[in-house]
N, C-alpha and C positions, 0 to 999 in steps of 0.2 A: 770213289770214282772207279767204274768197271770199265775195262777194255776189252773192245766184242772184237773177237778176230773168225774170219771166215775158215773152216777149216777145208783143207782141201783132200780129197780120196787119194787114194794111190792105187788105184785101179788107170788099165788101160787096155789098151786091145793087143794083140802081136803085131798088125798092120802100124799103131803106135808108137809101140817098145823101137822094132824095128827104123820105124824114121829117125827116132831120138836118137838110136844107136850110131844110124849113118851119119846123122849131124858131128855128134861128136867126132867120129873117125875121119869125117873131112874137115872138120877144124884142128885136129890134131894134127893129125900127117899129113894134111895138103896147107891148107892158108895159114897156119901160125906159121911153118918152115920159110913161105912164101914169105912173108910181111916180117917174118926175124931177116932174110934176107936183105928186104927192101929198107930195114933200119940198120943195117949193116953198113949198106953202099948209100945212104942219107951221110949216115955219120962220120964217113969214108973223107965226103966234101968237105969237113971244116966245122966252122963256128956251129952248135947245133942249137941255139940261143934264139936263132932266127932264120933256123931250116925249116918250113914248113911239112917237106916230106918224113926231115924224122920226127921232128913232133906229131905228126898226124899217124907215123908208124907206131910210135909208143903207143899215142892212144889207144890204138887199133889193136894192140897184145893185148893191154887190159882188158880190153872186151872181151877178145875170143878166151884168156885164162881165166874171166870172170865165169864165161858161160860155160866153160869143161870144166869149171870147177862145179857149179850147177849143174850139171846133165851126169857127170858120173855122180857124185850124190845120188840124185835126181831117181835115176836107174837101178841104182841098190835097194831106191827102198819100193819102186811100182812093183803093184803084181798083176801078174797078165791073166786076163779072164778071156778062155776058151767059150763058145757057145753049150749046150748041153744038150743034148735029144728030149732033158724033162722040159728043156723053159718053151718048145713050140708051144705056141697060140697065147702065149701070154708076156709082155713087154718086159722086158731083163736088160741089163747091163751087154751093148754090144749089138740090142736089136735094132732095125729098119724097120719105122712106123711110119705109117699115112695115115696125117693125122687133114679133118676136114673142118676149118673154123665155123664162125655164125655166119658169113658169108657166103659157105660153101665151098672156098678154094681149100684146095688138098695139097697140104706139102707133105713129104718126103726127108724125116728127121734118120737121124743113126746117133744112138745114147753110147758118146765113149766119154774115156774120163779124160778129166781139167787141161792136161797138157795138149791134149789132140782136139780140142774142140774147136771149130773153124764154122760160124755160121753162113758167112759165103759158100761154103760147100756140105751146107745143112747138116754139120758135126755137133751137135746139141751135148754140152757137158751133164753128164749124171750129176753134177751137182745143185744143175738150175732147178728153179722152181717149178718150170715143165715137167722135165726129165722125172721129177722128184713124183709128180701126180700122178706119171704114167707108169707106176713100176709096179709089175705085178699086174695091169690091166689086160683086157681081154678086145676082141674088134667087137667093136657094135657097144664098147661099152661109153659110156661120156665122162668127160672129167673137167674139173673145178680149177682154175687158174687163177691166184690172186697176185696181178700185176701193178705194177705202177699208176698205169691209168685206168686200174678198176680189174673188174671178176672177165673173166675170159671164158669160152666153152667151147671144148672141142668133143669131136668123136672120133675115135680110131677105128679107122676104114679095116685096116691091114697091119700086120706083121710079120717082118722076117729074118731068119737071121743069114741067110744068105746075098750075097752082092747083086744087084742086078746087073743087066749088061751096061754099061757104057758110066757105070760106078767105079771111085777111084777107093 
């Protein structure tokens, strides 16, 4: 019996690195100090067997020491991929592609890696299936999508590695 594990990149952007970074330092010095507090003055009250607030307070450490233990991990081993002046006109790690389906609608992807990928805010992981067909492509060029529900075709309108305006 073979066990398939997805492996994940440890690529990211600096816009990336940076949120990760904040996270951790407001779980650290603001909401665990907060919430060690709030199970301080739970367990201040009495029986804590059938305190709600400090059982829901313990909970609540666990979580944020599970995840600072993950995010500083997490941080040691990303490496942050800057843009390059070689990679213009051809789709890299970090670029803004408009891509136009068989239908004609043109979306507006940004290829970062696993931890930043958000596709409500068309953050497309380098690791997808997409991402993966678009690397190295050129505009005007087409590319091959084998999904779920069958073969997909796109053309890439555009690429860039700069933000446009009203881009977060």
């Amino acid at each position: 019996m073979s066990t398939f594990s997805i492996k994940k990149s440890n690529l990211i952007t600096r816009e990336g690195y940076d949120t990760l970074e904040r996270e951790l330092r407001y779980l650290w010095k603001e909401e665990r100090p907060r919430v060690t507090q709030q199970v301080a003055d739970a367990a201040a009250l009495g029986d804590r067997s059938e305190n709600a607030e400090y059982i829901y307070g313990k909970k609540r450490l666990r979580e944020i020491d599970r995840r600072v233990r993950f995010l500083t991990k997490r941080l040691e081993q990303l490496q942050i991929v800057y843009p390059s002046a070689k990679q213009q006109g051809k789709v890299f790690f970090g670029a803004w592609v408009d891509l136009e389906d068989e239908n004609g609608d043109v979306k507006r992807y940004r290829l970062v890696g696993p931890d930043e990928f958000d596709l409500r805010l068309n953050k497309l992981s380098i690791d997808s299936p997409l991402a993966r067909a678009l690397l190295g492509k050129a505009p005007d060029d087409e590319v091959k999508v084998i999904t779920p529900a069958g073969e997909r075709w796109y053309l890439i309108c555009a690429i860039s590695y700069q933000q446009s305006a009203g881009e977060i």
